[in-house]
Structure formats: structure tokens, C-alpha cells
C-alpha positions as CSV (number, residue, x, y, z in Angstrom):
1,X,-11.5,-8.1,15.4
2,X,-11.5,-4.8,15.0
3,X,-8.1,-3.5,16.0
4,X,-6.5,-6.3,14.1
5,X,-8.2,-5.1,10.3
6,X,-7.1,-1.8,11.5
7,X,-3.3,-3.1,11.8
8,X,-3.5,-5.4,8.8
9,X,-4.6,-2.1,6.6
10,X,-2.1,-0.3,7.7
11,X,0.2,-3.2,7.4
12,X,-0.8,-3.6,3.6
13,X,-0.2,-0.5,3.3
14,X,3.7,0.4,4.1
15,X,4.1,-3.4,2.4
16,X,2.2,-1.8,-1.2
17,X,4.2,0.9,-0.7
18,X,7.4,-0.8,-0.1
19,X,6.1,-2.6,-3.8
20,X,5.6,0.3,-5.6
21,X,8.8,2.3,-4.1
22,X,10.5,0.0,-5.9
23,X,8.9,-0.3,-9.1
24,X,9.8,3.3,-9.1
25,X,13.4,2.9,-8.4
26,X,13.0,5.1,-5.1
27,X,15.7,4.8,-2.7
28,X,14.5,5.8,0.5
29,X,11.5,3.1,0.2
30,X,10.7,3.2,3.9
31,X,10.1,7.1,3.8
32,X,7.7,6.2,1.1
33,X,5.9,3.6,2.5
34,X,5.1,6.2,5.5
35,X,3.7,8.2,2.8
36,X,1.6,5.6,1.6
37,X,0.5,4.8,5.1
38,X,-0.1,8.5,5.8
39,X,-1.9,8.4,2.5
40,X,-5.0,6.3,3.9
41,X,-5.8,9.4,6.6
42,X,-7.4,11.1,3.9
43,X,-10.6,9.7,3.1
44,X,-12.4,6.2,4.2
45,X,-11.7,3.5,2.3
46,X,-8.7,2.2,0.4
47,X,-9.4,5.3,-2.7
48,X,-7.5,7.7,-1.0
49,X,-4.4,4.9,-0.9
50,X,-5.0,3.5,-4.5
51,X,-5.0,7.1,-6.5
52,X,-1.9,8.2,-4.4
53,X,-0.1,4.9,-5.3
54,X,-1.4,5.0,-8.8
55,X,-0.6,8.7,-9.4
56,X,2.9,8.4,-8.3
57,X,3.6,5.5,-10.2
58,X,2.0,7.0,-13.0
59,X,3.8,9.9,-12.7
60,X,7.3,8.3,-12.4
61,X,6.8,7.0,-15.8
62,X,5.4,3.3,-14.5
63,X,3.9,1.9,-16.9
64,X,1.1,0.4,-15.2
65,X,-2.9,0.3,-14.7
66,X,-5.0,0.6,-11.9
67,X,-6.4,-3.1,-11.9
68,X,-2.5,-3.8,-11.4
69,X,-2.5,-1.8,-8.3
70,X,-6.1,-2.9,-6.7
71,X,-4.8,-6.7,-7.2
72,X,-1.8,-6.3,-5.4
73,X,-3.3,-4.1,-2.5
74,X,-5.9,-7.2,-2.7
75,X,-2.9,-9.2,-2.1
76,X,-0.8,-7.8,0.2
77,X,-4.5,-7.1,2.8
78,X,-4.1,-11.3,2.8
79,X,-0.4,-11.1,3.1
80,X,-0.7,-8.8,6.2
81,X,-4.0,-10.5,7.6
82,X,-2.0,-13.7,8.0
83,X,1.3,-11.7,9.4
84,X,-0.7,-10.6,11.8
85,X,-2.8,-13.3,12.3
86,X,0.6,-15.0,13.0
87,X,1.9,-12.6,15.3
88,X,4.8,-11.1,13.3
């Protein structure tokens, strides 16, 4: 259903950014993963959230690609689909 895609996104989300916080070494990790979440306001679609992810990672010096990133936000939409899904 509807509000339940909404929730997994958003779910994906903080979790992607909760990933790439730490590839990045970032201490505050759940500040950024409300960035990340934030992040997804911008424009439809998951663009908006892949080039903010990607650019930050890029700019801290990960070395990383985009295919990297779109497989792991792949990843984590299944992740959160089955947490919520599962009621957690």
C-alpha cells in the first residue's frame, strides 16, 4: 500500500545514510541520516537522494562509484520493505 512504500523509502533512506555516514567516518551518523532523509524532499524519485549521497561521499574522499550507491539503496528499499512488512 501506499503509505507503507512511503515509510519503506524513507526508511531506506536514514538506513543508506546510516551506511554511507560511516564510510565516511562521520560521527554524528544519525544527524546525517536526517540529511539524507531530508535529501529525498527535493525532487521525485530516488535522484535527488543518490547525487546527495554520491556527492558527499565523493567529496569526503570515498573512493566509490555510483553503481556502488544505486545497489545498496536497491538493497536497503528490500531491507526496509521487509522491516516494515514485519512491523519493526
Amino acid at each position: 500500500d501506499e503509505e507503507n512504500e512511503f515509510k519503506a523509502v524513507a526508511r531506506r533512506n536514514r538506513l543508506l545514510g546510516e551506511w554511507a555516514a560511516g564510510l565516511m567516518g562521520l560521527e554524528n551518523v544519525a544527524d546525517y541520516a536526517r540529511v539524507v532523509v531530508k535529501s529525498d524532499f527535493e525532487q521525485p524519485g530516488d535522484e535527488d537522494v543518490l547525487r546527495r549521497v554520491f556527492g558527499d561521499l565523493k567529496g569526503a574522499g570515498v573512493d566509490i562509484n555510483e553503481g556502488v550507491v544505486r545497489r545498496k539503496m536497491d538493497e536497503l528499499l528490500g531491507v526496509a520493505r521487509e522491516q516494515i512488512a514485519a512491523g519493526n
